[in-house]
C-alpha positions as CSV (number, residue, x, y, z in Angstrom):
1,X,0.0,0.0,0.0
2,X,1.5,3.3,-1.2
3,X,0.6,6.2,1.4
4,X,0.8,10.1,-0.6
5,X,3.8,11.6,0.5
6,X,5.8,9.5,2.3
7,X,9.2,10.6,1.7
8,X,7.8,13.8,3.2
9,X,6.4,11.4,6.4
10,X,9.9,9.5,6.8
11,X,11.7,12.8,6.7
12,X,9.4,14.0,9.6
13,X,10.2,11.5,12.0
14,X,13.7,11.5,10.7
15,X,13.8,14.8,11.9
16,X,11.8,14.4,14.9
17,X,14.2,11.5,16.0
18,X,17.2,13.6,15.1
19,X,16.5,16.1,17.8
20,X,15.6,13.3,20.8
21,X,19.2,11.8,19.4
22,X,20.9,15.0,20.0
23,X,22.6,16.1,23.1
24,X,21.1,17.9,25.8
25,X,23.6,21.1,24.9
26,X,22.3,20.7,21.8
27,X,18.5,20.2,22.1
28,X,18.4,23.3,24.3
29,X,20.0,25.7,22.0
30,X,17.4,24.3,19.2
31,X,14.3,24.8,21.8
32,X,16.6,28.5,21.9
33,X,17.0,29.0,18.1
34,X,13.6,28.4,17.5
35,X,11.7,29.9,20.5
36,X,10.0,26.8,21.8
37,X,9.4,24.9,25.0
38,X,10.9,21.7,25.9
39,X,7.8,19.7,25.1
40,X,7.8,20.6,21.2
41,X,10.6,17.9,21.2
42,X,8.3,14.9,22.3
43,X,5.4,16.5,20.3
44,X,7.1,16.5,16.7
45,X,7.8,13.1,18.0
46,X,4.7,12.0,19.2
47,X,3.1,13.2,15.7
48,X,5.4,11.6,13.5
49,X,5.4,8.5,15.6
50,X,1.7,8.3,14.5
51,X,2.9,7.8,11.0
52,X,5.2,4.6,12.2
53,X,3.4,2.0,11.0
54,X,2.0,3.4,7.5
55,X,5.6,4.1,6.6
56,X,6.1,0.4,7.5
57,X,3.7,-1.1,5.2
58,X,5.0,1.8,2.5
59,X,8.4,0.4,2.7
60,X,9.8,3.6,4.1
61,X,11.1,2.5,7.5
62,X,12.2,-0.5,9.1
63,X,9.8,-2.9,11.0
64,X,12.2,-4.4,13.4
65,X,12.6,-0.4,14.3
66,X,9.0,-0.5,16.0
67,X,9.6,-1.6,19.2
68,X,12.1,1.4,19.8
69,X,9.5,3.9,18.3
70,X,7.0,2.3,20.6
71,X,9.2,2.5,23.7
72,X,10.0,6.3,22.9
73,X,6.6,6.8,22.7
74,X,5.8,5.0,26.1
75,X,9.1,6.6,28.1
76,X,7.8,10.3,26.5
77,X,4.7,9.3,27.6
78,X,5.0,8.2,31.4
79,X,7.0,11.6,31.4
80,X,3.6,13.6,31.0
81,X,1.6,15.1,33.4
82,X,1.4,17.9,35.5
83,X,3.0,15.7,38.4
84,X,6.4,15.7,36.5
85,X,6.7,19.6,35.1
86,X,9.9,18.7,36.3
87,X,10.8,16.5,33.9
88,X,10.0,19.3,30.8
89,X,12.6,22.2,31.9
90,X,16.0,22.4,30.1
91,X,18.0,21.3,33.0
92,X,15.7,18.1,33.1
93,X,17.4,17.2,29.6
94,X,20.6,17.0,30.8
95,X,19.7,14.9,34.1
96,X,16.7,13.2,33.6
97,X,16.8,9.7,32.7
98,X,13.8,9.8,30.7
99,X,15.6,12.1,28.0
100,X,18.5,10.0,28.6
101,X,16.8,6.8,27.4
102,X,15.0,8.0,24.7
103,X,18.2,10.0,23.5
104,X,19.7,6.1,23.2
105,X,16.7,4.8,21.6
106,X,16.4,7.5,19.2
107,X,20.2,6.9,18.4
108,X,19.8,3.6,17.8
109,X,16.8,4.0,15.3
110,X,18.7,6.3,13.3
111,X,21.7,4.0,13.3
112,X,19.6,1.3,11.9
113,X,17.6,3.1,9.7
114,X,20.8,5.8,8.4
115,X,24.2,4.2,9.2
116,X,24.5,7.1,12.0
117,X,22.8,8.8,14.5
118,X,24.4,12.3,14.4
119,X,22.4,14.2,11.3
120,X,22.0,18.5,11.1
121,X,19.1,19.1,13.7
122,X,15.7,20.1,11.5
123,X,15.0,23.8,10.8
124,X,11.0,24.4,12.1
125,X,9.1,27.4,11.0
126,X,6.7,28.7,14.4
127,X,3.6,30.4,13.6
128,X,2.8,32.6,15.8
C-alpha cells in the first residue's frame, strides 16, 4: 500500500528522531533557536510516531525499528503530566533519565535506519 507523501512522512520523523538523538547542549540551543518549549521535542515526535506503521507497510522504514519507536513513545509518555513539570525544563534534559533513554533509543533507530545517529538538527518554522 503506497501512502501520498511518504518521503515527506519519513523525513518527519527522521527529523523528529534527530532532535531526541541529540545532546542535551544541543536540544536546548534548538528549543533557543527556535523559540520553543521543551515539550515541542516529544510533540514533533509524538506526531510523527503516528505515521510509524504506514511508513512500515510503504516500505519507508524498518519494521524491526517498531519496538524502539513504541518505547520512545511510552518513556515520552509516562513523562507527562502535570506531576512531573519537572521533567519538561532544560535542566531536566541534561539529568533526567527519561531524555537519557530515549536519547539512546532514538540513536539507535537512526543507526539502523541511516548508518549514524548524528544528522544536522531540523529547521522548524513557528507560527505565531
Amino acid at each position: 500500500m503506497e501512502i501520498p507523501d511518504t518521503s515527506f512522512r519519513r523525513r518527519l520523523l527522521i527529523e523528529s528522531l534527530t532532535l531526541l538523538a541529540a545532546d542535551a547542549q544541543s536540544q536546548a540551543a534548538w528549543l533557543d533557536r527556535h523559540g520553543v518549549v521543551t515539550d515541542e521535542i516529544a510533540l514533533d515526535f509524538a506526531h510523527a510516531f503516528g505515521m510509524a506503521e504506514a511508513l512500515v507497510d510503504a516500505g519507508q522504514l524498518g519494521r524491526d525499528v517498531l519496538p524502539e519507536l513504541r518505547e520512545i513513545d511510552a518513556v515520552l509518555s509516562a513523562m507527562s503530566g502535570a506531576e512531573n513539570a519537572d521533567r519538561w525544563t532544560r535542566d531536566a534534559l541534561t539529568v533526567d533519565e527519561g531524555w537519557s533513554q530515549t536519547r539512546r533509543l532514538a540513536r539507535r533507530v537512526l543507526v539502523a535506519e541511516l548508518g549514524e545517529w548524528q544528522q544536522p538538527l531540523p529547521e522548524i518554522s513557528v507560527i505565531r
